[in-house]
C-alpha positions in Angstrom: -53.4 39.0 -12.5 -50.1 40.8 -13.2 -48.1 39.4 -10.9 -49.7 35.5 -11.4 -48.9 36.2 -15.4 -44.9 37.5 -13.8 -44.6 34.5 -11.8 -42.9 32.7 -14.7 -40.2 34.7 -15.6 -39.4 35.5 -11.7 -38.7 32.0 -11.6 -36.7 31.6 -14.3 -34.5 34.5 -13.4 -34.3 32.6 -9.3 -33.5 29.3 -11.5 -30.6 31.6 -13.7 -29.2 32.7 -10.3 -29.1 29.3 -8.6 -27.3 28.1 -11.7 -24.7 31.6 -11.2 -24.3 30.1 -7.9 -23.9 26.6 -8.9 -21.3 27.2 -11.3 -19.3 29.5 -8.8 -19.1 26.8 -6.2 -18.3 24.2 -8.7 -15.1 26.1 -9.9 -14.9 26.9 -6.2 -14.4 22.8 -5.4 -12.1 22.6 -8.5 -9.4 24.5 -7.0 -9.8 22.7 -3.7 -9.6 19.3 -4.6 -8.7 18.9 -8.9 -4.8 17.8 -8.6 -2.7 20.5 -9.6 -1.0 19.6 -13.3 2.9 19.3 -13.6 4.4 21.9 -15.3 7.8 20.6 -15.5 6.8 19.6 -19.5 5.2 23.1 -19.9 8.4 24.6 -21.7 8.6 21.6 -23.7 4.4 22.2 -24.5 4.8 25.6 -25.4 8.0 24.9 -27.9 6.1 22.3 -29.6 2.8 24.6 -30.3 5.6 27.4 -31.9 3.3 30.3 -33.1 0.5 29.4 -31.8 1.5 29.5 -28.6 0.4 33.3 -28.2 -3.1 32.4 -29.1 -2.9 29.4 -26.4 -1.8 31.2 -23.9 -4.5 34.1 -24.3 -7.4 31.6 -24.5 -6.1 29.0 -21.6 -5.1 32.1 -19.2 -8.9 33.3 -19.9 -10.7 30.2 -19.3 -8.4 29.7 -15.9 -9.6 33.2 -14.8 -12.7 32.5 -15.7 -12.9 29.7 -13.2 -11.9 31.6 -10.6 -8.1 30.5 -10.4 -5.6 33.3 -9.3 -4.7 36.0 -12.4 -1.4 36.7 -10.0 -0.3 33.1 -10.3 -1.4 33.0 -14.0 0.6 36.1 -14.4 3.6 34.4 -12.6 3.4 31.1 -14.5 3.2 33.0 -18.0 6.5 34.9 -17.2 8.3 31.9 -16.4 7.1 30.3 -19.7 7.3 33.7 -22.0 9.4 36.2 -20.1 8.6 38.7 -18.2 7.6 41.2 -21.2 5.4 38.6 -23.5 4.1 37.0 -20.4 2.9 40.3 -19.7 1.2 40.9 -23.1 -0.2 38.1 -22.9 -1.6 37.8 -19.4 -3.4 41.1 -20.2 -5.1 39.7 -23.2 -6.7 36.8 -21.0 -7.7 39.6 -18.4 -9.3 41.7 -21.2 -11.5 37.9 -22.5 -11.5 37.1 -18.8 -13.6 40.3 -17.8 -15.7 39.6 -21.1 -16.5 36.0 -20.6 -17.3 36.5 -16.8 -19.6 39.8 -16.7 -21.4 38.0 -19.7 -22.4 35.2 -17.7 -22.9 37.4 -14.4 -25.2 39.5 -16.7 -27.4 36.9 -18.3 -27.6 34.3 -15.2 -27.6 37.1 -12.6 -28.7 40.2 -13.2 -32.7 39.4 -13.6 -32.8 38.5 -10.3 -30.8 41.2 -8.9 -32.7 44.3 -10.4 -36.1 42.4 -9.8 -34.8 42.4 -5.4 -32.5 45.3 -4.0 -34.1 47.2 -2.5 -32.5 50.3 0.0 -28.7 50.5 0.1 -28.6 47.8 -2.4 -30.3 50.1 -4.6 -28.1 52.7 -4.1 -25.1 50.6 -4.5 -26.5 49.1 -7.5 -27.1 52.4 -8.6 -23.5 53.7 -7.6 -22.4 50.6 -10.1 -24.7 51.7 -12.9 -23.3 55.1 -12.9 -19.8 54.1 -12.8 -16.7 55.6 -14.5 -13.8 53.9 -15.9 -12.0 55.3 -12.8 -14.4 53.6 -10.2 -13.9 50.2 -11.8 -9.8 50.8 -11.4 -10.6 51.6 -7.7 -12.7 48.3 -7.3 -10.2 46.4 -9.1 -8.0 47.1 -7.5 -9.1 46.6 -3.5 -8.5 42.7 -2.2 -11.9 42.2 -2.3 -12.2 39.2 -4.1 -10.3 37.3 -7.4 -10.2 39.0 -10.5 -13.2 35.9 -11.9 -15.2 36.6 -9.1 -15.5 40.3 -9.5 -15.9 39.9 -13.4 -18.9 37.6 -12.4 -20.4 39.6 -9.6 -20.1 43.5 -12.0 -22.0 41.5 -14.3 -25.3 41.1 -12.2 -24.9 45.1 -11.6 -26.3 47.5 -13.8 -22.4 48.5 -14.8 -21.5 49.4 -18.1 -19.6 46.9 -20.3 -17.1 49.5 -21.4 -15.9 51.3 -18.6 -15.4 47.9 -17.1 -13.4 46.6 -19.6 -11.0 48.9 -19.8 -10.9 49.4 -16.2 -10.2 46.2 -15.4 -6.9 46.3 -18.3 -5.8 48.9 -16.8 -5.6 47.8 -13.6 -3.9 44.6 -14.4 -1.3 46.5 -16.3 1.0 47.0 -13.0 1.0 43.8 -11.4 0.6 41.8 -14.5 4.5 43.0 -15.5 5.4 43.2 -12.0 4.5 39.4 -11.4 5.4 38.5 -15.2 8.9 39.6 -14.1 8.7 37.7 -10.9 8.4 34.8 -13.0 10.9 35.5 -15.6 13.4 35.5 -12.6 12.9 32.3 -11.4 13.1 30.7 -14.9 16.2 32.0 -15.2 18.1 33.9 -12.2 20.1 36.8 -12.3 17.9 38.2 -15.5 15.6 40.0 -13.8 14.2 42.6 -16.5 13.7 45.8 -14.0 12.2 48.0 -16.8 9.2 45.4 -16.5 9.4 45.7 -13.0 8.9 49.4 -12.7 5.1 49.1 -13.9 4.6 47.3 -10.1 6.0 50.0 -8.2 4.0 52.5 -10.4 0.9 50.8 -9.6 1.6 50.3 -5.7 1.7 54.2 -5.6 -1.5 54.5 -7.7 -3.7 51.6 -5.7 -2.4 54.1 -2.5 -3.9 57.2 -4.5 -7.3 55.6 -5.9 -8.1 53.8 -2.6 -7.4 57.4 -0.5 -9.5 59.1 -3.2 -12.3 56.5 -2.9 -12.2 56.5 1.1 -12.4 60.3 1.1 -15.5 60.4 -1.2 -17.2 57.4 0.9 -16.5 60.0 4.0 -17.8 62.7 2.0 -20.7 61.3 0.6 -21.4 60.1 4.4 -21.7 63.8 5.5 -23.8 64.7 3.3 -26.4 62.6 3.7 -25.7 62.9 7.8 -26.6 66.8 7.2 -29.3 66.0 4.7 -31.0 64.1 8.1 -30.3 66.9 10.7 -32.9 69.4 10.7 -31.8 72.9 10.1 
């Protein structure tokens, strides 16, 4: 009787997932086969939307993260447009409404079905998401383990907490987003490379080395415990 009177809502959550899914591999066939926009009038675009060009570039990086195009080439394009420190600023911004928009959506389309079906490891890991700190999400962020979109989706169908990952995922972005914003900023205009923006990248190539060590030693860790858990004594 319980489960017949379930039914319902187990379906709607498999029909919020399928729709997850659906919008994934739609943004997924954009970036395949929508032609790629010149950019040679984007200097011209930004000049003509004067001070509100900030708030355009905030909400347009956002909604391109958001459907799953590359924050590093956002990153790149924004420095060439803003220079390498306000490309910077404002590349952050989008990451920060990025995260937002995408675990919203990955928490009301997918995480219904998710809690209602792991089961085992997937518990556990679900679990290990749940319990999360703000320097587990760095560590995540920062492994290639998918696009900065795809990851804000996918933490939202975990039992994560909004917060941590927030500002988690800023400050993980802060190194490469003036690293590549100054990447940019040179090839606008060569020989003005801004190495004070620069230094961030090297900063955060020495602290992905740290945080992914840390993480691979407590995966070890964790691994012997339970391996001596098993043995008898």
């Amino acid at each position: 009787m319980i489960a017949r009177a379930l039914r319902p809502f187990r379906q709607r959550s498999v029909a919020r997932f399928v729709l997850l899914l659906l919008v994934l591999a739609l943004f997924g066939l954009a970036l395949l086969f929508v032609p790629q926009p010149g950019l040679a009038d984007a200097p011209r675009l930004v000049a003509r939307l004067g001070p509100v060009a900030p708030f355009a570039a905030v909400v347009v990086g956002a909604l391109l993260m958001v459907a799953l195009v590359p924050r590093t080439l956002i990153t790149v394009l924004w420095g060439a447009l803003f220079g390498s420190l306000e490309g910077a600023v404002y590349t952050l911004a989008a990451a920060l409404l990025a995260a937002t928009l995408g675990f919203a959506v990955g928490r009301l389309l997918g995480r219904e079905f998710v809690a209602e079906r792991v089961r085992g490891r997937l518990a556990r890991l679900d679990g290990w998401f749940a319990r999360q700190s703000l320097l587990g999400v760095i560590s995540v962020r920062l492994l290639p383990i998918g696009g900065y979109g795809l990851v804000s989706y996918g933490y939202g169908t975990t039992g994560a907490r909004l917060a941590p990952f927030l500002l988690g995922s800023v400050l993980a972005s802060v190194p490469s987003a003036f690293g590549y914003a100054a990447i940019g900023a040179a090839v606008a205009s060569p020989g003005h490379v801004n190495w004070l923006a620069v230094t961030p990248a090297g900063l955060g190539l020495v602290a992905t080395a740290f945080l992914v060590t840390r993480w691979v030693r407590a995966e070890r860790g964790d691994r012997s415990r339970r391996r001596s858990a098993v043995q008898p004594g």
